[in-house]
C-alpha positions as a Markdown table, in Angstrom:
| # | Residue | x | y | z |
|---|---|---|---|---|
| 1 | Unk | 4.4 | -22.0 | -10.7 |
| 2 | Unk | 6.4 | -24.1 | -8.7 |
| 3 | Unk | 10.0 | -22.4 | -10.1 |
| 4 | Unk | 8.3 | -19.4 | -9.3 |
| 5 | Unk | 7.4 | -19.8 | -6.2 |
| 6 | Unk | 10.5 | -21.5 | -5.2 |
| 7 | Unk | 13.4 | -18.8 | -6.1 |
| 8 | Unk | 13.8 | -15.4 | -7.6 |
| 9 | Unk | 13.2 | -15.1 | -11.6 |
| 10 | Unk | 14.2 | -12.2 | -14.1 |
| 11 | Unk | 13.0 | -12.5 | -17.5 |
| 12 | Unk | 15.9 | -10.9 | -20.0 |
| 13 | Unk | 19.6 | -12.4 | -19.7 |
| 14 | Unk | 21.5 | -10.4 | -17.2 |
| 15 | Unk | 24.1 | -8.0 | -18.5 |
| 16 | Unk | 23.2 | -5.4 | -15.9 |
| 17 | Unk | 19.8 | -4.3 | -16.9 |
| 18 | Unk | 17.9 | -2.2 | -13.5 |
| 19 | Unk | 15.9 | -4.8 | -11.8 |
| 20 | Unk | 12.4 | -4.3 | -10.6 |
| 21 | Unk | 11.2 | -6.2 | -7.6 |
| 22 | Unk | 7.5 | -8.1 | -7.8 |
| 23 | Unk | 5.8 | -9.0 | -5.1 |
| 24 | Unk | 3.7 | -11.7 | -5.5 |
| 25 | Unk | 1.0 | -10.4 | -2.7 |
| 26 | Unk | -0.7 | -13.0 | -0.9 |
| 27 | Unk | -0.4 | -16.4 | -2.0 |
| 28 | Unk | -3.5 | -17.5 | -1.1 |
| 29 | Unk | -5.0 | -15.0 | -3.8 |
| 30 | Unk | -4.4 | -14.3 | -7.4 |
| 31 | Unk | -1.3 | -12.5 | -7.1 |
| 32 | Unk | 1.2 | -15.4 | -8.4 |
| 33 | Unk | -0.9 | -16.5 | -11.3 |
| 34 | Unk | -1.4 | -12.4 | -12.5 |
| 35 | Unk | 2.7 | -12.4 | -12.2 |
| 36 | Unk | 3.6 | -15.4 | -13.9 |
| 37 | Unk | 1.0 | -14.6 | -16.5 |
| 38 | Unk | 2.8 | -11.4 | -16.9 |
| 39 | Unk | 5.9 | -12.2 | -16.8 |
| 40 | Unk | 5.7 | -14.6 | -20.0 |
| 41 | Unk | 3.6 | -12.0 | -21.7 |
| 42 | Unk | 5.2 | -10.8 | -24.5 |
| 43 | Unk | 4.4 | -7.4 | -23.9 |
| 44 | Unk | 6.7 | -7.1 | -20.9 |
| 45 | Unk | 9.4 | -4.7 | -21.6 |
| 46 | Unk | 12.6 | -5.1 | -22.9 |
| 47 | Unk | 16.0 | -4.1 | -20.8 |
| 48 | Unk | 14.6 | -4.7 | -17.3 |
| 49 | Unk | 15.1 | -7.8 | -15.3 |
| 50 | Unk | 12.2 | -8.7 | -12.9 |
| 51 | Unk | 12.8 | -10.4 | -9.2 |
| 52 | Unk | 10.2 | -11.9 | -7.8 |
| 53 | Unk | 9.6 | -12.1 | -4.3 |
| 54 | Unk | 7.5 | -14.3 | -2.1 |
| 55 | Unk | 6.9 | -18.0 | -1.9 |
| 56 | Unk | 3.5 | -20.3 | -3.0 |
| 57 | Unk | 4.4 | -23.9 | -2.1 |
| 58 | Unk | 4.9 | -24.9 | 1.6 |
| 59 | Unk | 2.6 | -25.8 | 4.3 |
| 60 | Unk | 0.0 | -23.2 | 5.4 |
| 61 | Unk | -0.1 | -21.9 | 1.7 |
| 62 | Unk | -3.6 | -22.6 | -0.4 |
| 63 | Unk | -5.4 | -20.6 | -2.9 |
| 64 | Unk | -8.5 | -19.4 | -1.4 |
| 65 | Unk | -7.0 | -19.5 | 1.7 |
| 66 | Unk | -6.2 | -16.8 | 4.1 |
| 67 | Unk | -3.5 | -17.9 | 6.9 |
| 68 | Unk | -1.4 | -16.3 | 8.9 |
| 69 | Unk | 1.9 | -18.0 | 7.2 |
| 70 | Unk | 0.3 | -16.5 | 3.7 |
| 71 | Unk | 0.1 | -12.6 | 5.4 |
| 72 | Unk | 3.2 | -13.2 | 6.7 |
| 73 | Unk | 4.8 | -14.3 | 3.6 |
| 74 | Unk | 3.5 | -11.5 | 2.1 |
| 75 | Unk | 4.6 | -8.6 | 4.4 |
| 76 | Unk | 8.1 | -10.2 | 4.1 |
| 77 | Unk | 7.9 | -9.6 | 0.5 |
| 78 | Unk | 6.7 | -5.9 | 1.1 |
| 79 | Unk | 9.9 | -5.2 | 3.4 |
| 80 | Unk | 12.4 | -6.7 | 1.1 |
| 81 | Unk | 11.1 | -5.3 | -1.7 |
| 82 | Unk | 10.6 | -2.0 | -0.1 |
| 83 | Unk | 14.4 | -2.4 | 1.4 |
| 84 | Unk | 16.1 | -2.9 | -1.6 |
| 85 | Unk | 14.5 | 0.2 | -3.7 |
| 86 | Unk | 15.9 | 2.3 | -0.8 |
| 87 | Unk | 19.1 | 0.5 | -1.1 |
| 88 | Unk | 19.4 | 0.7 | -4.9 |
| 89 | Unk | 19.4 | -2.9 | -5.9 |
| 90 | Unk | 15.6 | -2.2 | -7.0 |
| 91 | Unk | 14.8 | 0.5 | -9.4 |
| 92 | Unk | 11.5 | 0.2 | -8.6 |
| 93 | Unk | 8.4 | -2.4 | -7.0 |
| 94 | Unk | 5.2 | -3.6 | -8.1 |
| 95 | Unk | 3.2 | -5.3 | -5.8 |
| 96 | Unk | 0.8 | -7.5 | -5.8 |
| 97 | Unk | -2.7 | -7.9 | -4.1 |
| 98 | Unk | -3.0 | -8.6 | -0.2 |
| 99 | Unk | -5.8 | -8.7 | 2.2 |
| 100 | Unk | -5.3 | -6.0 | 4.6 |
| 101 | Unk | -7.0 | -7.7 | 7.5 |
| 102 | Unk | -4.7 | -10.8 | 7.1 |
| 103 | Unk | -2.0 | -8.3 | 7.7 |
| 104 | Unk | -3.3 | -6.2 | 10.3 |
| 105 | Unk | -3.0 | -9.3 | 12.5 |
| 106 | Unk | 0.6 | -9.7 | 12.1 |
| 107 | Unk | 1.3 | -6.0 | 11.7 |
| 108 | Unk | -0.2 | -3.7 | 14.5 |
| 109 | Unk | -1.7 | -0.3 | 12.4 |
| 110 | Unk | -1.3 | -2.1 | 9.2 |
| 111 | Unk | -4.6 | -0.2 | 7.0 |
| 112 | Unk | -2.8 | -0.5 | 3.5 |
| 113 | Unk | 0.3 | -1.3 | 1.0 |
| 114 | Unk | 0.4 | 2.7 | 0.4 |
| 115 | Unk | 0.6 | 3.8 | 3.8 |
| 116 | Unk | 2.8 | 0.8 | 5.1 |
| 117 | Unk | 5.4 | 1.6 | 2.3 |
| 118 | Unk | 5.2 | 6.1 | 3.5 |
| 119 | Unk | 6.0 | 4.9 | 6.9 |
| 120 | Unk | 8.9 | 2.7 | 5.7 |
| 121 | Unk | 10.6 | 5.4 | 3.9 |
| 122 | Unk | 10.7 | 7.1 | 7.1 |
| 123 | Unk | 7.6 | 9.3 | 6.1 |
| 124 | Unk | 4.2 | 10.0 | 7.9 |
| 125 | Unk | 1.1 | 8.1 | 5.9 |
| 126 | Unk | 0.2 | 11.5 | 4.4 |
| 127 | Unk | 2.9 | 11.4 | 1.9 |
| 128 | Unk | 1.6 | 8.6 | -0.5 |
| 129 | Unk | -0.3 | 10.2 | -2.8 |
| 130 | Unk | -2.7 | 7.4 | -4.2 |
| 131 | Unk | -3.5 | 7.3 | -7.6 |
| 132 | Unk | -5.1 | 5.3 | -10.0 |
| 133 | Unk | -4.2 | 5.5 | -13.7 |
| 134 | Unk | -5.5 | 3.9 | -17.2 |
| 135 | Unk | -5.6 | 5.9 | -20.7 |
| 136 | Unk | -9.4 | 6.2 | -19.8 |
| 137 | Unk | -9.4 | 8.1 | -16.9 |
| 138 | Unk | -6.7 | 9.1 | -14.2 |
| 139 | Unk | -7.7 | 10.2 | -10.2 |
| 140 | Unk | -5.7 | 11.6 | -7.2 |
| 141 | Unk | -6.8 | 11.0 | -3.6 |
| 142 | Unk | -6.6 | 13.3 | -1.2 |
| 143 | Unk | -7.7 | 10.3 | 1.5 |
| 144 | Unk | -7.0 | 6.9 | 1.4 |
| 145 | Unk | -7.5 | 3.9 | 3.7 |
| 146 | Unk | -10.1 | 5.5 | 6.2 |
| 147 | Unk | -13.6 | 5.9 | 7.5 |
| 148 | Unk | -15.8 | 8.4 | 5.2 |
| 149 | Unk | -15.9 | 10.3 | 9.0 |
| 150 | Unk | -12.0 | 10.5 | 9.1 |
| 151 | Unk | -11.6 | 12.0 | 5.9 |
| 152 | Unk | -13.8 | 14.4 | 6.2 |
| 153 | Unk | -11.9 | 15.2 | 9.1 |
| 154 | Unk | -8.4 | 15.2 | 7.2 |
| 155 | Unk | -9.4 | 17.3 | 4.0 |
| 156 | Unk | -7.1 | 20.3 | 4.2 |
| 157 | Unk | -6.6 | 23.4 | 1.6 |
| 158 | Unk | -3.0 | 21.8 | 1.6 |
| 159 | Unk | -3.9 | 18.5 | 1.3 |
| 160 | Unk | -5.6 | 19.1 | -1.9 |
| 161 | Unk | -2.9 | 21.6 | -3.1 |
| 162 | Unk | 0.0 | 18.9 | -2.1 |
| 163 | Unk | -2.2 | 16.4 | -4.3 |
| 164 | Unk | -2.6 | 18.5 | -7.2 |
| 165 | Unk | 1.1 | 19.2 | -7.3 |
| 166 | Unk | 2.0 | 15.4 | -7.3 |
| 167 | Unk | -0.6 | 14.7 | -9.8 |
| 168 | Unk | 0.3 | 17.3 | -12.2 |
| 169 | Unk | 4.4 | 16.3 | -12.3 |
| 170 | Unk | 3.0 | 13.0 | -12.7 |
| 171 | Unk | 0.8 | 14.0 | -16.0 |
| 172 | Unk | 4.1 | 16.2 | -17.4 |
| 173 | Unk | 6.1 | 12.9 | -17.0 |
| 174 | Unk | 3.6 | 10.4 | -19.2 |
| 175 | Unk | 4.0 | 13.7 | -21.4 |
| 176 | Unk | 1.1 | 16.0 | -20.9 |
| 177 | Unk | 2.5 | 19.3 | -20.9 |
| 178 | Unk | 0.0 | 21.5 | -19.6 |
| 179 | Unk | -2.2 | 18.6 | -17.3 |
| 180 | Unk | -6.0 | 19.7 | -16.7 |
| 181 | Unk | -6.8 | 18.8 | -13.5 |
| 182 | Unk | -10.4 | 18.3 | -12.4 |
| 183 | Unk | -11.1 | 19.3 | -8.5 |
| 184 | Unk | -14.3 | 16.9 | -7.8 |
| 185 | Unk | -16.8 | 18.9 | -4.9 |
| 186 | Unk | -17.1 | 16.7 | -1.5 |
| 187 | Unk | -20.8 | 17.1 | -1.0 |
| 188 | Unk | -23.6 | 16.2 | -3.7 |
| 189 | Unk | -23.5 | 18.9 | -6.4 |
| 190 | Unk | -20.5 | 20.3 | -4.8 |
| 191 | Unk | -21.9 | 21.7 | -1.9 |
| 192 | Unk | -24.8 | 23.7 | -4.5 |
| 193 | Unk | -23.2 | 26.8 | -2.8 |
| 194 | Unk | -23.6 | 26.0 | 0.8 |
| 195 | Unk | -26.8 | 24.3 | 0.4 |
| 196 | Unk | -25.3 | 20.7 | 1.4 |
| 197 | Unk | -22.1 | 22.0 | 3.4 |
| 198 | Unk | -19.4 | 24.3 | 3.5 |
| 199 | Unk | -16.5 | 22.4 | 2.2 |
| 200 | Unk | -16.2 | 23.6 | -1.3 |
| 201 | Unk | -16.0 | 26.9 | 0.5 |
| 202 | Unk | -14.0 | 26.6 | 3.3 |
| 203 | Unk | -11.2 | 23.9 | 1.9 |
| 204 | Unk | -11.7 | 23.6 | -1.8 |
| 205 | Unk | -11.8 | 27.0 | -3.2 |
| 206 | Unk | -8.4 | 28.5 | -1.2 |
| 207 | Unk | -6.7 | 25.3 | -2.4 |
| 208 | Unk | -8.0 | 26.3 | -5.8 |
| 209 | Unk | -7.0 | 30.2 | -5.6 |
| 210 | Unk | -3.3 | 29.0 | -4.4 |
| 211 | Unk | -2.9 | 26.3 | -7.1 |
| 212 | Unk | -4.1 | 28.8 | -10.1 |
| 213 | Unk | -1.8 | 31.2 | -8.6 |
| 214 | Unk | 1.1 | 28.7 | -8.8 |
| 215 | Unk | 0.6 | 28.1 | -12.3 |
| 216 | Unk | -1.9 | 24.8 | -12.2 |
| 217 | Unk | -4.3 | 24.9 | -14.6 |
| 218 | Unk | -7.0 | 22.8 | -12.5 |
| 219 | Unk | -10.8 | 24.1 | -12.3 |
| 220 | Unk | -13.9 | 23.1 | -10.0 |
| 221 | Unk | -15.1 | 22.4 | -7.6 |
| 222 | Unk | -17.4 | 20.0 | -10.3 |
| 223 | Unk | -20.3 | 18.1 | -9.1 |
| 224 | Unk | -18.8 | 14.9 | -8.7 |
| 225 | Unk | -22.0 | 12.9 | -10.0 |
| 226 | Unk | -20.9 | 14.7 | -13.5 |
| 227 | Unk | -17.3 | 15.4 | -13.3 |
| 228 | Unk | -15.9 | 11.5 | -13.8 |
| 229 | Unk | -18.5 | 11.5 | -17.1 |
| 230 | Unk | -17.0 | 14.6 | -18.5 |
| 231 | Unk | -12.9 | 13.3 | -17.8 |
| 232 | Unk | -13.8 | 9.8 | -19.8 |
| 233 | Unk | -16.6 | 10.8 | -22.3 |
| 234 | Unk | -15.5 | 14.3 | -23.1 |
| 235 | Unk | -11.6 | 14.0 | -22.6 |
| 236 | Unk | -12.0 | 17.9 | -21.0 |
| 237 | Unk | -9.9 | 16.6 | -17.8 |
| 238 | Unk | -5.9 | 14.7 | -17.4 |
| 239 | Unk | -7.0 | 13.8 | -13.9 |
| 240 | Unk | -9.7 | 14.2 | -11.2 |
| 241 | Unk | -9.0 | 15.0 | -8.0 |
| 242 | Unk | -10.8 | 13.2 | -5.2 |
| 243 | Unk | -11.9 | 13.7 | -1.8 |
| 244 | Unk | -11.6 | 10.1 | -0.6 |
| 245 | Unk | -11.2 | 6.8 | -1.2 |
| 246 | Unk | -14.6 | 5.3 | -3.2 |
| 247 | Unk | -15.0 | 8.9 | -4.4 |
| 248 | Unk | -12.3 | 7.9 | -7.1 |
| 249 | Unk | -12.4 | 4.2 | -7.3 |
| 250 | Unk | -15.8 | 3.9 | -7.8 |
| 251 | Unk | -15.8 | 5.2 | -11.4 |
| 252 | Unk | -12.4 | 4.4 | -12.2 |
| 253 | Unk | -13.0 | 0.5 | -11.6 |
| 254 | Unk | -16.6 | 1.0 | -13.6 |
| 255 | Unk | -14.1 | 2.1 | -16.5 |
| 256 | Unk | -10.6 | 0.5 | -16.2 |
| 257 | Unk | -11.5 | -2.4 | -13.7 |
| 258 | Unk | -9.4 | -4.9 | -16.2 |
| 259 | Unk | -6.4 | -2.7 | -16.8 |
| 260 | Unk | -5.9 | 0.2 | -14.1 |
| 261 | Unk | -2.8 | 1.1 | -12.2 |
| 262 | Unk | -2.8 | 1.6 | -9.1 |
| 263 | Unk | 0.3 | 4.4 | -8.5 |
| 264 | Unk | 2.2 | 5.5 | -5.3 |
| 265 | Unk | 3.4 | 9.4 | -5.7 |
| 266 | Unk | 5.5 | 11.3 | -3.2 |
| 267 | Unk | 7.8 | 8.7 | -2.0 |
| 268 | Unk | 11.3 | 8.5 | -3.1 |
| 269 | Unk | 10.5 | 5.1 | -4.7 |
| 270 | Unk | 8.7 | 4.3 | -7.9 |
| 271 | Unk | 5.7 | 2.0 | -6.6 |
| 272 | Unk | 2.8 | 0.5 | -8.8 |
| 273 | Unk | 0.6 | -2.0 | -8.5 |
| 274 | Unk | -2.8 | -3.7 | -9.9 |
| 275 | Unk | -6.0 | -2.0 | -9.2 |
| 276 | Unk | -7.5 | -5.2 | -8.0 |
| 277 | Unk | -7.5 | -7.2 | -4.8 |
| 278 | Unk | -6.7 | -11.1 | -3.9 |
| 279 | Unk | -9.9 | -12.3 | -5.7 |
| 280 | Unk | -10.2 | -15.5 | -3.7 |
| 281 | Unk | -12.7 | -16.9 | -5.3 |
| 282 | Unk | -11.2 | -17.9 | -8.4 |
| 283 | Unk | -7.2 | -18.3 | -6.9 |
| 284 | Unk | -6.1 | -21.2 | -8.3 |
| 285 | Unk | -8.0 | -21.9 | -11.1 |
| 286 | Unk | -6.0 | -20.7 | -13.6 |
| 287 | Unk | -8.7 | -17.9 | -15.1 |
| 288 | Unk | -7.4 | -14.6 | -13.6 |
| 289 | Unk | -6.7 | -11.8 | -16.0 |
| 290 | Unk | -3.5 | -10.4 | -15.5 |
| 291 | Unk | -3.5 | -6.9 | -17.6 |
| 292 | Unk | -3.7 | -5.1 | -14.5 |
| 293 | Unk | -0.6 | -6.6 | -13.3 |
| 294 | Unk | 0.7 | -6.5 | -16.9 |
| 295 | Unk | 0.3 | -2.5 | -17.0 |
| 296 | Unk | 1.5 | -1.8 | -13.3 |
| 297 | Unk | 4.6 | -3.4 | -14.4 |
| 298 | Unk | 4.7 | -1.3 | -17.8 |
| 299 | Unk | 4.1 | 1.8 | -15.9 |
| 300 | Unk | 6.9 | 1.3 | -13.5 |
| 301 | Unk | 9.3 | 0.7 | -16.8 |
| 302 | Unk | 8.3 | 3.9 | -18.1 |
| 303 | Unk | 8.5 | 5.6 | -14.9 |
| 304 | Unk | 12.1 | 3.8 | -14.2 |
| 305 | Unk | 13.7 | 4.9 | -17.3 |
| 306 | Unk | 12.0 | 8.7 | -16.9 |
| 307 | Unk | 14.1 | 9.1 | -13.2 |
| 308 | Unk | 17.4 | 7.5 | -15.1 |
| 309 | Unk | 17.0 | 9.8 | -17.5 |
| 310 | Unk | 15.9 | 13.1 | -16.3 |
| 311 | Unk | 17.0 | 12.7 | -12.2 |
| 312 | Unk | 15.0 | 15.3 | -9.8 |
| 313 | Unk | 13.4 | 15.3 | -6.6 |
| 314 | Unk | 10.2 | 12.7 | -6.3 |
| 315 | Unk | 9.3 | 14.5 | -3.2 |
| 316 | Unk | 7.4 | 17.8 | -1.9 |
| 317 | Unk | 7.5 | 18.9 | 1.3 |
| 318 | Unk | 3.8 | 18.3 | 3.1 |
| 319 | Unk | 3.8 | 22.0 | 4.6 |
């Protein structure tokens, strides 16, 4: 842990290969052991190397505890890693697990690594598109980091259509050529026409008419107490599309908690990262599992090698 901590690492023999920045998160949580454990997994891709950025040893660094060297250290990470994708020396980041409070103290507005990487690109928050993604299930939110009360205020026609879009090119990438895309109702049994509220009407279904016009083949509003059960059991969705935050996460951790991505769409950077947080409690004891980490970094391989590939615009304009 120690050469870890102490200076960059890749793991192939250079000769060129694109690099891919890892943050190691804070480094009073479990976001150095998930990357070291990763990084000697053999499962780690071939033909990338992997720089790792952050620091564990020093003074005001412990696991389990929170500091304000260990936020810091953390943030420093975010900006160089963020910095060097827009610069070209990283082909893409992963990023490890921080504690958002931590980080709000050193960095006035700071709510989460998604909307603190949109506003580094020189983008409003509103351009990150978060995602979570595992071969079990797959959801798109159309709010992230905020009160229940502010996204219900935020929800938008084009919010959900500027989703959908992002979340569809995603699909076609990992090779789905015609996604199915699940629109999840905001209010219980989708509003039961009215009954429980007048989103499904007034946002949803206009965001609907102008995605099935556009080509999309996405259906709904679904009740979203059975639309989750019919994406995993029955396979009859690619990807559900959420209201906000817990409306997604809730069911995806219940079903990928060990190995879920956690996905960054409509920046010009490739971003992943684990679907888990700092897990304090067991820092430093050597017991964390790392496929979370272990597939973030496997998705941003795949993703890498799609953009060298087949180059087009990662972006979509908000309007």
């Amino acid at each position: 842990m120690r050469k870890l901590a102490d200076q960059p690492m890749s793991a192939h023999a250079p000769s060129s290969p694109p690099i891919i920045a890892i943050t190691l998160g804070d480094a009073a949580g479990i976001g150095p052991e998930v990357v070291a454990k990763t990084l000697r997994d053999p499962r780690l891709p071939k033909g990338f190397r992997f720089e790792v950025l952050g620091r564990t040893v020093g003074r005001g660094l412990a696991p389990g505890k929170l500091t304000r060297t260990s936020a810091r250290l953390a943030l420093q990470a975010l900006e160089e890693a963020v910095a060097g994708c827009r610069a070209g020396k990283f082909v893409a980041m992963v990023t490890g697990p921080v504690q958002k409070e931590s980080l709000a103290q050193i960095e006035p507005n700071f709510v989460g690594q998604t909307e603190f990487l949109a506003r580094r690109c020189g983008l409003p928050d509103d351009a990150a598109v978060m995602v979570l993604t595992d071969p079990k299930l797959t959801v798109a939110l159309c709010t992230n980091h905020c009160s229940l009360k502010d996204a219900l205020k935020r929800l938008t026609s084009t919010r959900f259509v500027y989703v959908a879009r992002h979340i569809a090119d995603f699909l076609r990438q990992r090779g789905v050529k015609k996604p199915r895309l699940a629109l999840a109702g905001v209010n219980p049994h989708a509003g039961e026409h009215g009954l429980f509220g007048d989103e499904e009407q007034r946002i949803l279904q206009p965001a609907l008419a102008t995605l099935q016009r556009s080509g999309v083949e996405i259906t709904g509003p679904y009740s979203p107490d059975t639309v989750f059960h019919d994406a995993v059991q029955k396979k009859a969705f690619d990807a559900v599309i959420c209201a906000y935050h817990d409306q997604g996460l809730i069911p995806f951790k219940l079903v990928a908690f060990q190995s879920g991505v956690n996905l960054t769409l409509g920046l010009p950077i490739i971003r992943t990262s684990p679907d888990h947080g700092t897990a304090l409690g067991i820092a430093g004891k050597g017991v964390a599992d790392h496929r979370s980490m272990l597939a973030a970094v496997q998705l941003a391989c795949r993703l890498t090698r799609n953009r060298l590939t087949t180059p087009q615009s990662h972006s979509r304009d908000l309007s």
